[in-house]
C-alpha positions as CSV (number, residue, x, y, z in Angstrom):
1,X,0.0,0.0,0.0
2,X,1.4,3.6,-0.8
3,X,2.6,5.8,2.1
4,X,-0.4,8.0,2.5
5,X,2.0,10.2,4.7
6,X,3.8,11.7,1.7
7,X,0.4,12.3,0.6
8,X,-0.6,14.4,3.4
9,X,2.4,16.8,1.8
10,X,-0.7,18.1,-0.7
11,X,-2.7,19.0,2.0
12,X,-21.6,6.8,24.5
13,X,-24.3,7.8,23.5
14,X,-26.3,6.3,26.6
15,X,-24.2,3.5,26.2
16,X,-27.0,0.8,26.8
17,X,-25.9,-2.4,25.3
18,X,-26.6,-3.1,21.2
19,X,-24.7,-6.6,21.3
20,X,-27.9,-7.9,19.9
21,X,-27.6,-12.0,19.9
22,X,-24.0,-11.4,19.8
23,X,-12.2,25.4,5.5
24,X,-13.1,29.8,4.5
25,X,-10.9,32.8,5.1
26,X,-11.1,34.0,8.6
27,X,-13.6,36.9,9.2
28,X,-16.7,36.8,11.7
29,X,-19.3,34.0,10.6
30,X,-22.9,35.6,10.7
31,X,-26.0,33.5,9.7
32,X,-29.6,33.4,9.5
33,X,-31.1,31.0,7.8
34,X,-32.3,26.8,12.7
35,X,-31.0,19.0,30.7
36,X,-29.6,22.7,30.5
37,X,-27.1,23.6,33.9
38,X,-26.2,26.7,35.1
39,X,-23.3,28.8,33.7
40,X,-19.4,28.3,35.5
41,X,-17.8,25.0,36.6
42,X,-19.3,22.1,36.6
43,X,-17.9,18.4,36.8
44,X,-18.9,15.6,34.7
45,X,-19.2,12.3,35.9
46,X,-17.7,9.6,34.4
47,X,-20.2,6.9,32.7
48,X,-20.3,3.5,33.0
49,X,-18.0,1.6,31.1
50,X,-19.1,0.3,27.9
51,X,-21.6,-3.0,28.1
52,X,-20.8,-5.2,25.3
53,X,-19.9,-2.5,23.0
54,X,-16.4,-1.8,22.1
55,X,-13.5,0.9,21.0
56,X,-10.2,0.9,20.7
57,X,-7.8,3.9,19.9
58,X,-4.1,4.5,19.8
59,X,-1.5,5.6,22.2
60,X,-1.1,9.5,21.5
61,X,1.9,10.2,19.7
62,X,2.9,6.5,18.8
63,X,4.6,6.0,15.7
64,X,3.8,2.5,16.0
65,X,1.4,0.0,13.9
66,X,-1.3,-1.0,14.9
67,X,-1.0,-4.2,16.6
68,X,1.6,-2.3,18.9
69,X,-1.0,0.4,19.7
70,X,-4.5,-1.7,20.5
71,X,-3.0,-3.2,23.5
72,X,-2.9,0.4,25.3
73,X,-6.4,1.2,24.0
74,X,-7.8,3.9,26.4
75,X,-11.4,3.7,25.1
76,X,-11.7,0.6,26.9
77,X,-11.9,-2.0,23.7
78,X,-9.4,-5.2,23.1
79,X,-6.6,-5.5,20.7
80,X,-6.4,-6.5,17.3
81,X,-4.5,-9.8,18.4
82,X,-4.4,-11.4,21.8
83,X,-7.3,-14.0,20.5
84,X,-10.1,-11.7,19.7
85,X,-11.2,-13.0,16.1
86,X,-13.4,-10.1,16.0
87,X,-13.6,-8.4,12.3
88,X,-12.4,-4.9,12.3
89,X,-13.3,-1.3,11.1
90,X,-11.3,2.1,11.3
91,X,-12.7,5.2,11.7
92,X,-11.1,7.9,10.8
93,X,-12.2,11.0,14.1
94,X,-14.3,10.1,17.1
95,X,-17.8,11.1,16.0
96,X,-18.0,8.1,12.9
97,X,-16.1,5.8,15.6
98,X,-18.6,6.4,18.0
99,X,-21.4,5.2,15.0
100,X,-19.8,2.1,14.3
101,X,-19.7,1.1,17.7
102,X,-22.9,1.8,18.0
103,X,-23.8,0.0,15.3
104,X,-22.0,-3.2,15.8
105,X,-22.6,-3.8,18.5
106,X,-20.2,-6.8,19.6
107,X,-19.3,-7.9,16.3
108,X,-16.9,-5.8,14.8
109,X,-14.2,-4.2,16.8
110,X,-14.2,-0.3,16.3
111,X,-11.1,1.6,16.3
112,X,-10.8,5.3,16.6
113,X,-7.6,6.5,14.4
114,X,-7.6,9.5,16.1
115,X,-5.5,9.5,19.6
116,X,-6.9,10.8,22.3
117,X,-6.1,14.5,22.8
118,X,-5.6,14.6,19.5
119,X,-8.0,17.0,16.9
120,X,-9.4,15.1,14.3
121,X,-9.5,18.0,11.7
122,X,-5.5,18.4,12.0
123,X,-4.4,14.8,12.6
124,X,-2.1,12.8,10.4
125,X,-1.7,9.6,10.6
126,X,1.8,8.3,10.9
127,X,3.5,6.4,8.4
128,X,3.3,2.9,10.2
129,X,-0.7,3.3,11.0
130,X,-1.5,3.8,7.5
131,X,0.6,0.7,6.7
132,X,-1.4,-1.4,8.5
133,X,-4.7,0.4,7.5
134,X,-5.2,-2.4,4.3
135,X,-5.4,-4.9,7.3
136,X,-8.8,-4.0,8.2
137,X,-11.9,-5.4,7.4
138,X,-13.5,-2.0,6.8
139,X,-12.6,1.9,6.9
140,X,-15.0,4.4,7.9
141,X,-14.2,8.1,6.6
142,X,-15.2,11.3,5.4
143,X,-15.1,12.7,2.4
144,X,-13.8,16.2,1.8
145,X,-12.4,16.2,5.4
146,X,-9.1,15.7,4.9
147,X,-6.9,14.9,2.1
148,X,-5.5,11.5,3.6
149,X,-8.6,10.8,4.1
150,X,-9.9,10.8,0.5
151,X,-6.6,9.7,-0.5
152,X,-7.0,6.7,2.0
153,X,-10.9,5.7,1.0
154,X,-9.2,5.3,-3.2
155,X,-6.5,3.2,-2.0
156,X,-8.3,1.3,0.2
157,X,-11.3,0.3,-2.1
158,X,-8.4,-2.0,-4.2
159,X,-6.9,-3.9,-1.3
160,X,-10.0,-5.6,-0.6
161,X,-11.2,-3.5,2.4
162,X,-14.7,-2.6,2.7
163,X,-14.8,1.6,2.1
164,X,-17.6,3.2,4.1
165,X,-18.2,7.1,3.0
166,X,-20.2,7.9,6.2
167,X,-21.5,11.2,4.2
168,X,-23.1,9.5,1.3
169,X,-26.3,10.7,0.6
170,X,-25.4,13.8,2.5
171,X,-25.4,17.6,0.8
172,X,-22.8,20.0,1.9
173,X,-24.1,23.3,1.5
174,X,-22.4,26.9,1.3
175,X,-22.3,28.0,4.7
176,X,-22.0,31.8,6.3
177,X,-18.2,30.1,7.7
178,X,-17.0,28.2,4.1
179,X,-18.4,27.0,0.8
180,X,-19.0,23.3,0.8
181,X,-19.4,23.4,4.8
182,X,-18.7,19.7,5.2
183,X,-19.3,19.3,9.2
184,X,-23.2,17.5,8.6
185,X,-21.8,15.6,11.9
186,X,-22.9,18.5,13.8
187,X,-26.6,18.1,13.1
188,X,-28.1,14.9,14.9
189,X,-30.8,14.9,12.2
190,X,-28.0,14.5,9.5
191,X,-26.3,12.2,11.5
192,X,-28.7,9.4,11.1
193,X,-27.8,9.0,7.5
194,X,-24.4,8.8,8.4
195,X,-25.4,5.9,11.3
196,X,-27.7,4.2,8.2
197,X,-24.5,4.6,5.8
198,X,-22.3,2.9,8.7
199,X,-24.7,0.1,9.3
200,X,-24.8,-0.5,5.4
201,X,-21.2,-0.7,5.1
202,X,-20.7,-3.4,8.4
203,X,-23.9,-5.4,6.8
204,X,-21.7,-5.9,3.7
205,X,-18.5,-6.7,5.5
206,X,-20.5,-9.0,8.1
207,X,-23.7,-10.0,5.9
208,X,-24.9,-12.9,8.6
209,X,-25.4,-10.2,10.7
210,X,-27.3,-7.4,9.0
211,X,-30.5,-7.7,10.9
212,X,-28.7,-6.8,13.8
213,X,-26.8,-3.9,12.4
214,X,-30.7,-2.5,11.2
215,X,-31.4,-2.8,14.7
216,X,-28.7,-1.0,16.5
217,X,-28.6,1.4,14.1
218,X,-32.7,2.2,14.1
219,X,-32.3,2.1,18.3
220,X,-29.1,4.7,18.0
221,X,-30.9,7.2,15.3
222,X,-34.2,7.3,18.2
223,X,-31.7,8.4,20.7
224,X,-30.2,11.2,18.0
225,X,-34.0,12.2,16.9
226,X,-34.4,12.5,21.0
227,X,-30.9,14.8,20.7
228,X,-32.8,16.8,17.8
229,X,-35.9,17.7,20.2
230,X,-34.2,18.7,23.0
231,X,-31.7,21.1,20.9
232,X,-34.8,22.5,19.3
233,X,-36.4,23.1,22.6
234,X,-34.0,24.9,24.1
235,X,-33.7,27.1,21.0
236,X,-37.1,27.5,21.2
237,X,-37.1,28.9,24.9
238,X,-34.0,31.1,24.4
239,X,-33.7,34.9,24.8
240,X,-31.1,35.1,22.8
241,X,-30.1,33.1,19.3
242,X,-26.6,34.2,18.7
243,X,-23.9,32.2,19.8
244,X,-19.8,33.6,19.7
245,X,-17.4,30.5,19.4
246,X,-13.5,31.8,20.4
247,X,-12.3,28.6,18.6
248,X,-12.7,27.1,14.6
249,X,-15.8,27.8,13.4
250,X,-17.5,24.0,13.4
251,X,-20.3,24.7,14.2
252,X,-22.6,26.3,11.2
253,X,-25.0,22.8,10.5
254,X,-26.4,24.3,13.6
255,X,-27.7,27.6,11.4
256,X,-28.9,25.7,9.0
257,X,-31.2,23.3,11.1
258,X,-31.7,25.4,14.2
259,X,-31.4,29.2,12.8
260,X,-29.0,30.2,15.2
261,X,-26.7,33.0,14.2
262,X,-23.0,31.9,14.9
263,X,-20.3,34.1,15.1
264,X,-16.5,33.2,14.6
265,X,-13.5,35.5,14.2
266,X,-11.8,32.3,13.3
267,X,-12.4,30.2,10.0
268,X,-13.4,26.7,10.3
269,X,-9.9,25.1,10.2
270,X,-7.8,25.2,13.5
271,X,-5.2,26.0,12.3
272,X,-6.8,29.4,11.0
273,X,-5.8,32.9,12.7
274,X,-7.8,35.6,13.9
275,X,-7.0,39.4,12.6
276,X,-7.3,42.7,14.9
277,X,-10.2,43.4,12.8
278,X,-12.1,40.5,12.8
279,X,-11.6,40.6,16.6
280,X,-12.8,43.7,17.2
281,X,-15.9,43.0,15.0
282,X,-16.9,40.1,17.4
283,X,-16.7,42.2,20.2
284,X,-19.0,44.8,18.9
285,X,-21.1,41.9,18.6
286,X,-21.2,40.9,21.9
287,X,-21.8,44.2,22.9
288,X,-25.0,44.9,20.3
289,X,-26.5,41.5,21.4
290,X,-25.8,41.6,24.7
291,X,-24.2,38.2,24.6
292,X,-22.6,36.7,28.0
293,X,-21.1,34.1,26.9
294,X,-17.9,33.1,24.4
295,X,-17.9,29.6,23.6
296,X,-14.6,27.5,22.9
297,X,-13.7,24.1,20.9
298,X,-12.1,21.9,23.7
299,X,-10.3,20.4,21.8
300,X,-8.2,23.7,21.2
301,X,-6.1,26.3,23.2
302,X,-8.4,28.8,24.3
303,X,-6.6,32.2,24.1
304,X,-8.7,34.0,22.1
305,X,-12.5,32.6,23.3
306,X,-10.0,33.8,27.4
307,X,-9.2,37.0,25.5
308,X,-12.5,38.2,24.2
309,X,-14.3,37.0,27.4
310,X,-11.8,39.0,29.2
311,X,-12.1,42.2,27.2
312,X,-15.9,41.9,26.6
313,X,-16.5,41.0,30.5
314,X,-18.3,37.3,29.6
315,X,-17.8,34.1,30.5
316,X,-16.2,31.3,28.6
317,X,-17.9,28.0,28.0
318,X,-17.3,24.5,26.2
319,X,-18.7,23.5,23.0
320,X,-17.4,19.9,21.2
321,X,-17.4,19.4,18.0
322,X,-17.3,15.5,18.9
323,X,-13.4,15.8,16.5
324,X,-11.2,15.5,19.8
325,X,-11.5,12.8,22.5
326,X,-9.9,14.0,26.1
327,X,-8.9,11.8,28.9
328,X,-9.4,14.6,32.0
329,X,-9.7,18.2,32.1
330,X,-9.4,20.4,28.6
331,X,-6.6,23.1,29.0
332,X,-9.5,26.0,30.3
333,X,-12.1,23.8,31.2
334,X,-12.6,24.9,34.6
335,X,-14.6,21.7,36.9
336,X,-15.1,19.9,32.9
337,X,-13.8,16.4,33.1
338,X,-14.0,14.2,29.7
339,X,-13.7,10.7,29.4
340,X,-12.2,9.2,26.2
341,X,-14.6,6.3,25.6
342,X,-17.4,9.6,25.5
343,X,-19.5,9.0,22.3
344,X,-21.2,11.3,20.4
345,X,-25.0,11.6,22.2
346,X,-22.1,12.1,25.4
347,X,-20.4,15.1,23.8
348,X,-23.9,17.1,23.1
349,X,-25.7,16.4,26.4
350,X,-22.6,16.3,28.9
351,X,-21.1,19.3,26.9
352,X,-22.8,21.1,24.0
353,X,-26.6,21.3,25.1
354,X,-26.0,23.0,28.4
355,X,-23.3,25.7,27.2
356,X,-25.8,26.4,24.3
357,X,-28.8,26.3,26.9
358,X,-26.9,28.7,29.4
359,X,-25.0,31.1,25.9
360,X,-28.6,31.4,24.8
361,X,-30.3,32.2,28.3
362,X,-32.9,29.0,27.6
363,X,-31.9,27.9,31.4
């Protein structure tokens, strides 16, 4: 297989148990198209470790392959050796990980490529994990992404590997943050295609098994339509529908379906800087809509959502954009505490929901 790292040159839930029988240029983002706590500190408890569903990610900053990785897996899922003859699928950030596992349930081993504390949009993998990616029995990505990625998905698809586009079916549209806004993952609505595209992909790699992937996948997509409802209702009850994110701008699916008005002085790639201008445009912002609150990816540094709060007198607050797992506190999360074997429903109810509910006054 070709050394996809000279290609990058160009460039939880409620875990109840499924076993089943076994980028834009940076300048302020406006649009218009759309269990709350209390503002400040507070501590997340860890869940209960996963019944009968399991995840497995690498060792951050190992150069090793993968064999030499799955033994250390924090996400609380066996190896690829030591006798488990479970079939196995790679997902390429922690949101489609947490899918698949979802999805299978017991039956296919899912392993998050991503290491913990790592951010999914500026990971790479190194050159001995995508040596060992033509190993797998499936590979779970996302188009338009990354370039490894895509690059990845093409190779793959002639070694024999089972290629699972998790956005198929899915339109990007031209958001107020970048054209071609591919971050669908943010909207749980949209997300159940992406669970459907999963659980076609592991009924064609595992075909004995399909009725069960139908199943776990129909009883996952409930608990996302469940996610949906409660979003909308606390949109519904806010004063407020602007939201100011210190961090990349990840976060525009949620115009789209919810009509909040999101604000960024950051584009949507991390590695994007904010000017003087664009800073000072956020600020008059805050001030015009009286906002409170500046909201951070914690998967980040937050200097600049600690900056604006500090010069604007408000109060900074997590958001996840379910791209970064964290094993403890996030560098200015306060009482936060994240577990990396979180899944996705655990990054919008333990995290995003009540920042939103207390940024938009909805408590």
């Amino acid at each position: 297989m070709t050394d996809l790292n000279d290609e990058n040159s160009r460039s939880g839930s409620r875990r109840d148990d499924r076993a089943g029988p076994n980028r834009a240029e940076s300048n302020p983002a406006r649009s218009n198209p759309t269990g709350s706590t209390a503002s400040g500190d507070r501590t997340l408890s860890r869940r209960a470790a996963l019944g009968g569903i399991a995840g497995a990610t690498f060792a951050a900053g190992s150069t090793l392959g993968l064999a030499g990785c799955l033994g250390e897996d924090p996400q609380g899922g066996g190896g690829g050796g030591g006798g488990d003859d479970r079939l196995t699928v790679f997902a390429t950030m922690p949101a489609v990980w947490d899918f698949v596992r979802q999805v299978a349930g017991d039956h296919i081993e899912a392993i998050d490529l991503v290491p913990v504390g790592e951010h999914g949009h500026d990971w790479n993998p190194e050159p001995g994990t995508v040596e060992d990616l033509d190993r797998a029995d499936g590979f779970v990505y996302l188009r338009d992404f990354s370039s490894w990625q895509d690059d990845a998905a093409e190779q793959l698809a002639d070694d024999d590997v089972v290629v699972i586009e998790a956005s198929e079916g899915i339109d990007f549209f031209d958001s107020p943050a970048e054209d071609n806004d591919e971050h669908w993952w943010m909207d749980p609505v949209e997300c159940q295609t992406g669970v459907n595209n999963v659980a076609d992909g592991l009924a064609e790699i595992d075909p004995d098994n399909t009725e069960v992937y139908t199943e776990n996948a129909a009883a996952f997509n409930e608990e996302l339509q469940a996610l949906h409802e409660d979003f909308e209702a606390i949109v519904e009850r806010a004063e407020l529908n602007e939201l100011v994110i210190g961090t990349h701008d990840s976060f525009q699916w949620w115009n789209r379906r919810y009509g909040l008005d999101i604000y960024s002085p950051v584009g949507t790639s991390p590695d994007d800087a904010a000017s003087p201008g664009d800073v000072q445009e956020i600020e008059e912002l805050i001030a015009e809509f009286g906002i409170g609150h500046v909201l951070y990816d914690v998967g980040e540094p937050g200097q600049l959502a600690e900056s604006l709060a500090d010069e604007t007198e408000t109060t900074v607050l997590p958001l996840s954009p379910v791209e970064t797992q964290i094993d403890g506190t996030p560098p200015i999360g306060g009482d936060l505490v994240m577990e990396p074997d979180w899944g996705y429903i655990d990054h919008f109810r333990e995290i995003n929901l009540p920042s939103i509910a207390t940024a938009l006054r909805a408590d």
